[in-house]
Structures are given as C-alpha cells and as structure tokens.
N, C-alpha and C positions, 0 to 999 in steps of 0.2 A: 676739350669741350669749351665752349662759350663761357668767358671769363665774368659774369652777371649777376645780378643781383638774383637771390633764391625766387625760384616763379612756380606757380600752381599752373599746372597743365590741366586742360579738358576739353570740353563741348558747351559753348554760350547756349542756355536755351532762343529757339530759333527768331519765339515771339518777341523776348528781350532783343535780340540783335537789329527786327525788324524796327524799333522802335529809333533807333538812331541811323543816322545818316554812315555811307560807307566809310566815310576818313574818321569819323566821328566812334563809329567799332573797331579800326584800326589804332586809334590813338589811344582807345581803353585797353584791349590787349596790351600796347608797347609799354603803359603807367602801370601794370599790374593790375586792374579796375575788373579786369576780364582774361579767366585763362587762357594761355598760349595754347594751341593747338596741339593735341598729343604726337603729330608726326614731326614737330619741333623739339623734341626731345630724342626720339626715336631718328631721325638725321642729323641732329647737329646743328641745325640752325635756327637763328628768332629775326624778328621782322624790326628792325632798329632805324627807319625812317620812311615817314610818307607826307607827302606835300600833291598838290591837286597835281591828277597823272602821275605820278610818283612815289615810287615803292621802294625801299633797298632792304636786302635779307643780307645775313653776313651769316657766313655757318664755316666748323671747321671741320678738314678733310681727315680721316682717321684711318687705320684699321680697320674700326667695324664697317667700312664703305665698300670696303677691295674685295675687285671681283678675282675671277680664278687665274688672274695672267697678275693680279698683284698692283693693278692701279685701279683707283675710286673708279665705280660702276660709272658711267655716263648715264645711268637713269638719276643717281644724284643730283648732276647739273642739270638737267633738264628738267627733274622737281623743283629746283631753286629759281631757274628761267619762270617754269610754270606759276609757280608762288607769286615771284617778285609782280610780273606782268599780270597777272589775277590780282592781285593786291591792288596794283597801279590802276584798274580798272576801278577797282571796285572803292577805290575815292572820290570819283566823279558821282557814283551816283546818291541819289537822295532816301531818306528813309524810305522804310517799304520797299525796297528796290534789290533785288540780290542779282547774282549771273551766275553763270557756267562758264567752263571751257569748252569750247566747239574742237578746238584744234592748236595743237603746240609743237614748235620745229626746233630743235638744235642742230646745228653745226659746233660740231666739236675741234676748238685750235691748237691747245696743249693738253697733254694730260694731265690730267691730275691726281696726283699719290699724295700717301699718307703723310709725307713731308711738305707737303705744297702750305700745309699753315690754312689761315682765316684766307675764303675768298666774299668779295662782294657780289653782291647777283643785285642788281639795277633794272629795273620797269618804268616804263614811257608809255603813256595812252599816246598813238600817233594819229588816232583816228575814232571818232565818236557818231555813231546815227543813234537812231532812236531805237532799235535793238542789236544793234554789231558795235563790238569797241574793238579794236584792233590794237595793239601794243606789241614794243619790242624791249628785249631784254640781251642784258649783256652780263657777263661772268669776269671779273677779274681777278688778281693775285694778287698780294701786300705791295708790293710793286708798279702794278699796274697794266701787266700784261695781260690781254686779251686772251680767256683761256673758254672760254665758249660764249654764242651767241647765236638767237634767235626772237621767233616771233609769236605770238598767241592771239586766236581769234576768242574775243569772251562773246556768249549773248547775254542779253538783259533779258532778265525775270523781272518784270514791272508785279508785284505782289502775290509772287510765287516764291516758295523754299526751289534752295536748288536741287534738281534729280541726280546731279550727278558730282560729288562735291572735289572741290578745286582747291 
C-alpha cells in the first residue's frame, strides 16, 4: 500500500469544492486540507501531483487487484488513466466550474501483476474549448516502462455538480 502520511478519506461537500478553483481542490486533497476520495483507499492509489494540465496518481499493484487469470484487472489501469486525465482537466478550470467524463480509452502494453510495485499514471490536458478538454494519459513502472496508455474526453459543467462522477 502507499507508503503516506495517515489521510481521512471521504466525500468534500459539493458547495465547499465549488468554492475553489480546480488545482486549488486538488492541492487541498494532496495537504490533507480535504479527504482523499474513498475509491483511493479501496484501489491503492492517491493523487501526489498537479501543476496547470497536469495530474500524476501513483498507486500500488496488489493482490486485491487480480483478476481470475492472476494479473491486476486492466479496469485498475484505466481507473488510474481516468483519474490522472480527469484530474489534469479539472486544474484548468476556475471556481464554480466542475466536468465529467464523456469517454476514456486504454491500450494496454504490459501487464501488470501483483509484483509490478508503485506505478505512475500521468495526465496532460492536450486540448481545451469552452466545454470539451481533451487529455491523455500514460501508466508507467519504477522503471519507466510504458505499461498502459490512453485518452479521456472530460465536459465542462460551467455551475453544475457533476451527474456522473469521475
């Protein structure tokens, strides 16, 4: 498991979150200011950097991942894709402001088993309109090997909660 300082998991009330800017709820989460998301305990991973367009989750591959053939589900990576690239998104925009996921793609390059250790998962906004942000994201090993990658379409929610959460 993630070798971190003790963190309170939950649900930010939604009014509170709208009140600050997205890197600005991202960066509370990371300080402890604000709980980590309860599916960050429940997979193994926490969100340990964001800079404008840019998001990195680092989570570790376990046991409790493995699907019935004995290597980590590839819906993990693709939660971590989803995260990192939702995240990455959602520091561009300004209070008030949330999104959704429309759509999110893996290609999977290596497996990843319970031995594979801490990977990174990395998000890139590569593309911003006024309601589509576009981002891609990449998965690698302690190493640095390319072990999955893909892309997520997020929309902007200009002063809506989101319906579908991400």
């Amino acid at each position: 498991m993630l070798t971190t300082a003790p963190r309170v998991y939950g649900v930010t009330d939604p009014a509170e979150a709208m009140r600050m800017s997205g890197r600005e709820f991202l960066e509370a989460i990371m300080d402890g200011r604000l709980p980590a998301p309860p599916i960050a305990r429940t997979l193994s991973f926490l969100l340990t950097e964001v800079g404008d367009g840019f998001a990195v989750f680092e989570g570790d591959a376990g046991e409790h991942l493995l699907n019935p053939l004995g290597v980590v589900h590839g819906g993990w990576a693709l939660t971590l894709i989803d995260s990192a690239t939702g995240c990455a998104g959602q520091t561009v925009l300004p209070a008030g402001v949330s999104y959704t996921t429309v759509e999110t793609k893996a290609n999977f390059s290596r497996p990843i088993t319970k031995d594979t250790g801490r990977v990174r998962a990395e998000g890139r906004v590569v593309g911003r309109g006024r309601r589509i942000i576009s981002c891609e994201g990449r998965i690698v090993d302690a190493g640095g090997r390319l072990l999955a990658h893909g892309t997520s379409t997020l929309m902007v929610l200009a002063g809506e909660k989101p319906t579908i959460a991400s």
